[in-house]
C-alpha positions in Angstrom: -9.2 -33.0 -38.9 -12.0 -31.3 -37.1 -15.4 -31.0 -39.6 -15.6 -27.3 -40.3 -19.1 -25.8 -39.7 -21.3 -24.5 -42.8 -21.8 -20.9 -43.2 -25.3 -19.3 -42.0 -25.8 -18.3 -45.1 -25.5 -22.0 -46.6 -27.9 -23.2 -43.6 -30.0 -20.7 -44.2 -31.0 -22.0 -47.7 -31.9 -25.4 -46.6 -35.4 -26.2 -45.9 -35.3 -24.6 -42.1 -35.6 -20.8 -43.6 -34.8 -18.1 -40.6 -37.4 -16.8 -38.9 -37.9 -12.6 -39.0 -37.3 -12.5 -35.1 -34.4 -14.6 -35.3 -32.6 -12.2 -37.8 -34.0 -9.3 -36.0 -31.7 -11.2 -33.0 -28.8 -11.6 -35.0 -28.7 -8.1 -36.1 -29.4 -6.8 -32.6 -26.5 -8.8 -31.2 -24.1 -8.1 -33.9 -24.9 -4.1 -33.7 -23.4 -4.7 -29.8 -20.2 -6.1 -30.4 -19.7 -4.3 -33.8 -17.1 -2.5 -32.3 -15.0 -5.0 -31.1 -12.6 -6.2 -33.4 -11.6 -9.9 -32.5 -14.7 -12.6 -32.4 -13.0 -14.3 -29.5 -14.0 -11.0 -27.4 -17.4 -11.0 -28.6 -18.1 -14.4 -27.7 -18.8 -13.6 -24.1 -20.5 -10.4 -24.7 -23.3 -12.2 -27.1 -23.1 -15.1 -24.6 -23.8 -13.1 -21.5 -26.8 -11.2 -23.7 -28.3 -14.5 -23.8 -27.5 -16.1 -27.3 -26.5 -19.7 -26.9 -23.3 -21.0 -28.5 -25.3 -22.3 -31.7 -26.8 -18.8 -32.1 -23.5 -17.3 -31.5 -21.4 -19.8 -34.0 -23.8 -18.9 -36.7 -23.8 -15.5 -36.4 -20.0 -15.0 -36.2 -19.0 -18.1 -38.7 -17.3 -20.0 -35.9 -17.6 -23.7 -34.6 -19.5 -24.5 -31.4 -16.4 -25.5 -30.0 -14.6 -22.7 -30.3 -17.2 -20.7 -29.1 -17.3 -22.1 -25.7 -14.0 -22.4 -25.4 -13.8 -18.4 -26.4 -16.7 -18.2 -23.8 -14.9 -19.9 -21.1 -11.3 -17.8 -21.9 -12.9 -14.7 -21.7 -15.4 -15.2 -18.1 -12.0 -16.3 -17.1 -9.9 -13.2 -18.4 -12.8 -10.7 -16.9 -12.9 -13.1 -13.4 -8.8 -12.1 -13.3 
């Protein structure tokens, strides 16, 4: 079974604290894809903004994994 990553929250309270610019970042990138309702289609959007997948699994609770595989699915979907 696949190790399910922690929450940002839960990382957040360990002894790397977040920096202000980094949640400025977050918030910033979130406000973009608020509208959109599935994470899988957001993935790209944040990606293409220039948050790498660790940024982007953080901010939308998702393993690195899936996020470039929701990456790669959805450059493919648009290339189509």
């Amino acid at each position: 079974m696949a190790k399910r990553r922690r929450s940002p929250a839960a990382e957040g309270a360990g002894s790397r604290g977040v920096s202000a610019e980094e949640k400025i970042a977050r918030l910033l990138g979130l406000l973009f894809v608020k509208d959109i309702k599935k994470k899988t289609d957001q993935v790209p959007l944040l990606r293409r903004i220039g948050f790498e997948v660790s940024e982007v699994a953080n901010m939308l609770n998702m393993t690195e994994n899936h996020v470039k595989v929701a990456d790669h699915l959805g450059r493919k979907k648009k290339a189509g």
